[in-house]
C-alpha positions in Angstrom: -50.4 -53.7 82.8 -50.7 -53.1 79.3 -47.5 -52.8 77.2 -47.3 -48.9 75.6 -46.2 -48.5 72.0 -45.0 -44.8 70.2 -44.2 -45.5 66.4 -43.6 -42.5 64.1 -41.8 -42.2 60.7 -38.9 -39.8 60.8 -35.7 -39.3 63.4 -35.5 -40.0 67.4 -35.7 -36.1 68.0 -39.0 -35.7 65.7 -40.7 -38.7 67.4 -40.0 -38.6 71.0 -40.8 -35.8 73.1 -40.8 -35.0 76.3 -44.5 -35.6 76.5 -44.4 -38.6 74.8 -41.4 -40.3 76.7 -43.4 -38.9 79.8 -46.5 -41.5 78.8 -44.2 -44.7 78.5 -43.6 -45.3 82.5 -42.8 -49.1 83.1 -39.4 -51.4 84.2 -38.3 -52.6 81.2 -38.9 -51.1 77.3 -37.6 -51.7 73.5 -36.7 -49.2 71.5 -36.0 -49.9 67.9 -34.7 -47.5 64.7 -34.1 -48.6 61.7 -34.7 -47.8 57.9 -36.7 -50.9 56.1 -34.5 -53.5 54.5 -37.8 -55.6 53.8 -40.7 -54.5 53.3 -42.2 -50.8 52.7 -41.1 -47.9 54.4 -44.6 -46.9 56.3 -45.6 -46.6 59.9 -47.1 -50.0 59.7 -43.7 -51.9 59.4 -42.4 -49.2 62.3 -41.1 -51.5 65.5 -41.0 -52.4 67.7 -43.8 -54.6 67.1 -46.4 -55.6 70.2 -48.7 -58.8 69.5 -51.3 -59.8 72.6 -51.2 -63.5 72.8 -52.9 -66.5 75.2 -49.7 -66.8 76.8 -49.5 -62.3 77.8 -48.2 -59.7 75.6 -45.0 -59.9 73.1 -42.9 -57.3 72.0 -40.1 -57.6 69.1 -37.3 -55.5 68.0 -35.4 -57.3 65.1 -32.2 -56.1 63.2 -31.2 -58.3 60.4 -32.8 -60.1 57.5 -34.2 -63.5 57.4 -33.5 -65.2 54.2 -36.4 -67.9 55.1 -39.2 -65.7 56.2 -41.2 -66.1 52.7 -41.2 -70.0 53.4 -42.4 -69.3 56.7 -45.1 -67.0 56.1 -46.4 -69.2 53.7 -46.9 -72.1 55.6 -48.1 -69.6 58.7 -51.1 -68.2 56.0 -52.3 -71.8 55.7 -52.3 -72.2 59.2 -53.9 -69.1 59.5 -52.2 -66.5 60.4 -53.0 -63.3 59.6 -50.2 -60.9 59.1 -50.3 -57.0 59.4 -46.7 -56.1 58.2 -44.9 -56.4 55.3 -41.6 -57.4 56.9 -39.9 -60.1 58.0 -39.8 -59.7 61.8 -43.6 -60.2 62.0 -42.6 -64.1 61.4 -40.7 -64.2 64.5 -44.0 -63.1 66.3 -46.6 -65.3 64.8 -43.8 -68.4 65.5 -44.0 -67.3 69.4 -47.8 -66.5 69.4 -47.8 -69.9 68.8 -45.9 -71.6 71.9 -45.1 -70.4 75.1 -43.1 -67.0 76.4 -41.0 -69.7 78.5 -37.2 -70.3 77.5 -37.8 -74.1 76.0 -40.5 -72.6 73.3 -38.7 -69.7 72.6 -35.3 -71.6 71.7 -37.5 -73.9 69.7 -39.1 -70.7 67.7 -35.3 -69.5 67.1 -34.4 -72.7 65.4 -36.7 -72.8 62.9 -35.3 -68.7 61.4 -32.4 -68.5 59.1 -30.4 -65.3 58.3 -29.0 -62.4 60.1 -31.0 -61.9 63.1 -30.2 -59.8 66.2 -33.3 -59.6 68.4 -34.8 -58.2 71.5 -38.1 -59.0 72.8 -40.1 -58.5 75.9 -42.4 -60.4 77.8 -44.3 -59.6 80.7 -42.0 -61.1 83.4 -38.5 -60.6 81.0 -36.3 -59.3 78.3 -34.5 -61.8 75.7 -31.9 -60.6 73.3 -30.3 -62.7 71.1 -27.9 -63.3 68.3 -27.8 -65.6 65.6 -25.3 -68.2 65.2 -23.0 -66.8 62.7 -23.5 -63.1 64.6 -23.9 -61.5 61.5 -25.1 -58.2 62.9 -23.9 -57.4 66.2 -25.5 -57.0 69.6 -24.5 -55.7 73.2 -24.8 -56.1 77.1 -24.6 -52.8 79.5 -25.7 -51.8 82.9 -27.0 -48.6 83.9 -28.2 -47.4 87.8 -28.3 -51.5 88.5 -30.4 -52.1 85.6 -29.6 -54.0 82.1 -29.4 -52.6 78.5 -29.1 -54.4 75.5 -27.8 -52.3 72.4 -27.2 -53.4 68.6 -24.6 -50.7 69.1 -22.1 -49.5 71.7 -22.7 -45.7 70.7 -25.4 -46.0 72.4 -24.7 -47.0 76.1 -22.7 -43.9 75.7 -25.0 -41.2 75.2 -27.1 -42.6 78.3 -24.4 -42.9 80.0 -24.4 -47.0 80.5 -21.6 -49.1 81.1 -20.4 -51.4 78.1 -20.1 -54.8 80.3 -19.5 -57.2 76.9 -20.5 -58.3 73.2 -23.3 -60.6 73.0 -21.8 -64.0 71.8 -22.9 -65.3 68.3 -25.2 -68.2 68.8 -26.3 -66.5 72.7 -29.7 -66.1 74.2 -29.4 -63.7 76.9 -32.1 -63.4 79.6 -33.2 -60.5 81.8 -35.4 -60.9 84.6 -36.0 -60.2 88.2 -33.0 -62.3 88.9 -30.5 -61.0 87.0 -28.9 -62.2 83.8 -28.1 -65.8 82.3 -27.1 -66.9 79.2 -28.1 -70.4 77.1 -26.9 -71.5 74.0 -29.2 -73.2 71.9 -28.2 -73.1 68.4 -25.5 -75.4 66.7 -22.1 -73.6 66.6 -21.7 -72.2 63.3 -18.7 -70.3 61.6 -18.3 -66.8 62.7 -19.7 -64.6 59.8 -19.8 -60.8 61.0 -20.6 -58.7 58.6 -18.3 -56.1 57.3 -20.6 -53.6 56.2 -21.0 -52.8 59.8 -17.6 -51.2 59.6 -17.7 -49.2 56.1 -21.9 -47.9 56.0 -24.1 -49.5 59.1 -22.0 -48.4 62.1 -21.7 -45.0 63.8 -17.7 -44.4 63.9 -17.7 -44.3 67.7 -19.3 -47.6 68.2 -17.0 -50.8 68.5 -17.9 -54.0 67.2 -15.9 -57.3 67.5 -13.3 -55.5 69.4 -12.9 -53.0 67.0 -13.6 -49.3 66.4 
């Protein structure tokens, strides 16, 4: 079945209502907000982002700034990619488009990104969330009703009443599918580098990050 995508500029209340939430029936979703940190503010660079590929449909939900994504746009262009954003995340996309949704080609597409990157994509047979090896922005595992959530922040498993289960590691790959959960590690280990600004601007003051409130 088709993946279903509802974008809009402005807050969570002002974009989803019950007759939107209605339209977007599945097993598994992404939900992303976030003000731009590259790119232009617009409802072209909204995420998550949804690319149709040989391989089935990808979707992307990326918080975090990649400091190589020029480089790697640039050499994409020549290839021939053709790019519809403005932001960085859309790099991640085009690097997957290119391989397979499988584990191998995925950790192989997360080597060659370099920043702060916490990240959840779909397939059509699973969810993937990871966090790059210095964990720079932060990223979280919760269950709900015997289902999985993934969260950039704790805040939220409480306002849908999810369990917080644990902080995904820096470095981690977690997997979702029909069998559960599993974790690989396929980064180098890197110093931890978290980054503070999550505690004094990004951060709502009931979430907890790193142990902290």
């Amino acid at each position: 079945m088709p993946f279903k995508r509802h974008v809009a500029m402005g807050l969570v209340s002002q974009v989803f209502g019950e007759s939107d939430l209605a339209k977007l029936t599945g097993s598994r979703a992404i939900g992303h907000v976030r003000y731009s940190t590259t790119g232009s503010s617009n409802l072209t660079n909204a995420q998550p982002f949804v690319v149709n590929t040989a391989r089935g449909q990808i979707a992307i939900g990326h918080n975090g700034n990649l400091v190589n994504a020029a480089i790697l746009r640039e050499d994409l262009e020549e290839e021939g990619s053709i790019f519809q954003t403005t932001v960085d995340s859309e790099v991640i996309l085009h690097l997957l488009a290119r391989h397979s949704t499988e584990a191998g080609s995925v950790f192989s597409t997360l080597r060659q990104v370099q920043g702060a990157f916490s990240l959840v994509m779909m397939s059509e047979r699973e969810v993937i969330g990871v966090r790059d090896p210095f964990g720079f922005r932060p990223l979280s595992l919760g269950r709900i009703d015997g289902g999985w959530v993934l969260s950039s922040e704790t805040c939220a498993f409480d306002l849908i009443k999810a369990e917080f289960v644990r902080e995904v590691e820096p470095g981690e790959v977690v997997i979702i599918d029909e069998n559960g959960v599993r974790s690989e590690w396929p980064f180098k280990e890197e110093r931890k580098a978290f980054c503070v600004f999550e505690y004094v601007y990004f951060a709502r003051a009931d979430s907890n990050n790193d142990g902290l409130s």
